[in-house]
C-alpha positions in Angstrom: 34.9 156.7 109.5 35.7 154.3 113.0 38.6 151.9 112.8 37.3 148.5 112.3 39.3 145.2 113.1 38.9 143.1 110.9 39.4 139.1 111.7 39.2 136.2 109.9 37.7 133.4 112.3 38.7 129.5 110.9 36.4 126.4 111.3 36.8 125.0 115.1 35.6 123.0 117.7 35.5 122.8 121.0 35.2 119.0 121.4 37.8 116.6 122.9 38.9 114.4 120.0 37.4 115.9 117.1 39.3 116.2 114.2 38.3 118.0 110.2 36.7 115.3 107.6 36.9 115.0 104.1 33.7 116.4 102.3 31.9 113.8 100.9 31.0 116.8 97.5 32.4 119.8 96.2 29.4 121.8 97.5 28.7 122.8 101.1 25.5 123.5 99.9 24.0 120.4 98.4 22.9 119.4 102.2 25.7 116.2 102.0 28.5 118.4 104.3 28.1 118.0 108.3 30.4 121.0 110.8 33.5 118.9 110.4 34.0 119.0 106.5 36.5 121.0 105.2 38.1 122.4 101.7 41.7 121.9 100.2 43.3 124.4 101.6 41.2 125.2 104.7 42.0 125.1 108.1 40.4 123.8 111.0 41.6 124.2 114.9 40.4 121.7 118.3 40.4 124.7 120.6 40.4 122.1 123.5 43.4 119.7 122.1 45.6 122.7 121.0 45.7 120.8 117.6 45.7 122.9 114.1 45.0 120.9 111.4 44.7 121.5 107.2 43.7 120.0 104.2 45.7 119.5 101.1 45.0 117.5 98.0 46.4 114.9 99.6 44.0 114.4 102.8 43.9 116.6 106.3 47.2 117.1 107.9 47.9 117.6 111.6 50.0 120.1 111.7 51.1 119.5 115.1 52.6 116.0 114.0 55.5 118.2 112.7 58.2 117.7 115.5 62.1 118.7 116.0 64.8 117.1 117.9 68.1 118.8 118.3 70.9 116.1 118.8 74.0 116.9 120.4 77.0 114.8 120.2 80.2 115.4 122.3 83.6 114.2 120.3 84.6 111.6 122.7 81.1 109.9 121.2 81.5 110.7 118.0 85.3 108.8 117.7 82.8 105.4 118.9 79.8 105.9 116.5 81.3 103.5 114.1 80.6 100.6 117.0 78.2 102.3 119.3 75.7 104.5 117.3 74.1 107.5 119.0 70.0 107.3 119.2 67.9 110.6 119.0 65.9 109.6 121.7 62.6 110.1 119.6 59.2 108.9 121.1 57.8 107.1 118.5 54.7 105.0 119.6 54.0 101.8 118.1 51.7 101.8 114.8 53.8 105.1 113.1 56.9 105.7 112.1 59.4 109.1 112.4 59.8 110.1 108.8 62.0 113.1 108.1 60.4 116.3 106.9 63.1 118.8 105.0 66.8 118.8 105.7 68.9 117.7 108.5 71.6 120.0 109.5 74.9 119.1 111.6 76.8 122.2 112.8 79.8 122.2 115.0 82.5 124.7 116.2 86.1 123.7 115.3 88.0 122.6 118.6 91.2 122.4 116.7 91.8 118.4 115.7 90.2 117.3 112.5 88.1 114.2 112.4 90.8 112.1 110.3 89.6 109.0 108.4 86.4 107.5 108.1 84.8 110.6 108.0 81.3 109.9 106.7 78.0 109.9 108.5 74.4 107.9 107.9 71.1 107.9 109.6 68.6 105.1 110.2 65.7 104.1 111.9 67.0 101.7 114.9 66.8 98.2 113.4 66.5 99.2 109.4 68.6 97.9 107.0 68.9 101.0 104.5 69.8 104.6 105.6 68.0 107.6 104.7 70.7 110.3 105.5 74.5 109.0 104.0 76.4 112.2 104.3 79.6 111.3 102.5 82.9 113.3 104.8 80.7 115.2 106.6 83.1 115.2 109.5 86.4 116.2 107.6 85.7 119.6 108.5 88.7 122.3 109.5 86.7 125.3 110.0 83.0 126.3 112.2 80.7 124.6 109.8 76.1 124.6 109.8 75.8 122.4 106.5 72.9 120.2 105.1 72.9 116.2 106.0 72.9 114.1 102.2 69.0 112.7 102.0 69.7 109.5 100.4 67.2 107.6 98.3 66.1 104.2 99.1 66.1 101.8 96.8 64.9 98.7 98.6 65.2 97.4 102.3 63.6 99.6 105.2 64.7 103.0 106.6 62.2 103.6 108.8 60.4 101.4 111.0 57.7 100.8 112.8 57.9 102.5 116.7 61.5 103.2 116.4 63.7 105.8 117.1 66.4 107.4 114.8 70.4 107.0 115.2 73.2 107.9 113.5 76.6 106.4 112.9 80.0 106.1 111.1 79.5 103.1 108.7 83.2 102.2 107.9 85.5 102.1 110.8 85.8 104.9 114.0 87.3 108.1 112.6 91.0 108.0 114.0 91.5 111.4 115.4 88.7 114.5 115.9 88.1 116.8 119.0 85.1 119.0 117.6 81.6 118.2 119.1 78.4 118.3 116.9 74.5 119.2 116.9 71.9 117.4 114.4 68.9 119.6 113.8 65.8 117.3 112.0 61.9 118.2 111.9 60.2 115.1 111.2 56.5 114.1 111.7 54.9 111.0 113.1 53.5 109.0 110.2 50.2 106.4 110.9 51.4 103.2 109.6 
């Protein structure tokens, strides 16, 4: 017998713009479904727009609207946070809004001075009033460290907002000594407001 390749082929298109609908029925064939319908759980790809999209049971998901940003943040900016925060630098267009998506990481080589004091670290959107990261002493560190950012829960206020950008600070005074630069890794996706 020949070798066969096999493929599996998902729903497209091929037209600018086009993105998957809901189905208006459970049956593609009781004549109510058009080309752009799709299933929980099925995927569907604009060939011209590079965009890969798929539905859960929660409506159609663009899976391209999952985004990264790695921050890096030398120590001479780090022992100012408290009064000058540090932005991502995050495009966020008015009309959405960045919204975290897993864990955020900070890892940082140890350059031999400990961050003393005020150790602790929160992110926010620019202009919110509550945070969504507070990672209590996550700069009293002594040793190469790659650890998970605190998500916290928000209560009341805002902690993101509408077309802004992300930063992160030092909420209760500069930390009085530290020589060790850091990196933030996030994924986060663009939310329609």
């Amino acid at each position: 017998m020949a070798d066969q390749d096999s493929r599996i082929r998902i729903k497209r298109s091929t037209t600018t713009g086009q993105v998957p609908t809901v189905a208006p029925s459970t049956d593609h064939t009781d004549g109510t479904w058009d080309a752009l319908d799709v299933y929980v759980g099925e995927l569907f790809l604009n060939t011209v727009d590079d965009r890969l999209f798929v539905r859960t049971d929660n409506g159609i998901i663009d899976v391209n609207a999952l985004r990264y940003v790695r921050l890096e943040i030398p120590s001479t900016e780090i022992l100012s946070m408290y009064t000058t925060p540090k932005q991502f630098g995050l495009n966020v267009p008015s009309g959405y809004a960045a919204v975290p998506v897993g864990d955020i990481y900070m890892g940082a080589t140890y350059a031999g001075v400990a961050y003393a004091t005020n150790t602790s670290l929160r992110i926010r959107s620019v202009g919110g009033s509550n945070n969504f990261v507070s990672a209590v002493n996550a700069l009293a560190f002594s040793a190469d460290v790659f650890i998970p950012l605190a998500a916290n829960a928000v209560s009341s206020g805002k902690a993101v907002i509408d077309g802004a950008d992300w930063e992160i600070y030092v909420p209760a005074g500069a930390p009085s000594a530290g020589t060790s630069d850091i990196v933030i890794y996030a994924g986060y996706r663009l939310v329609k407001l």
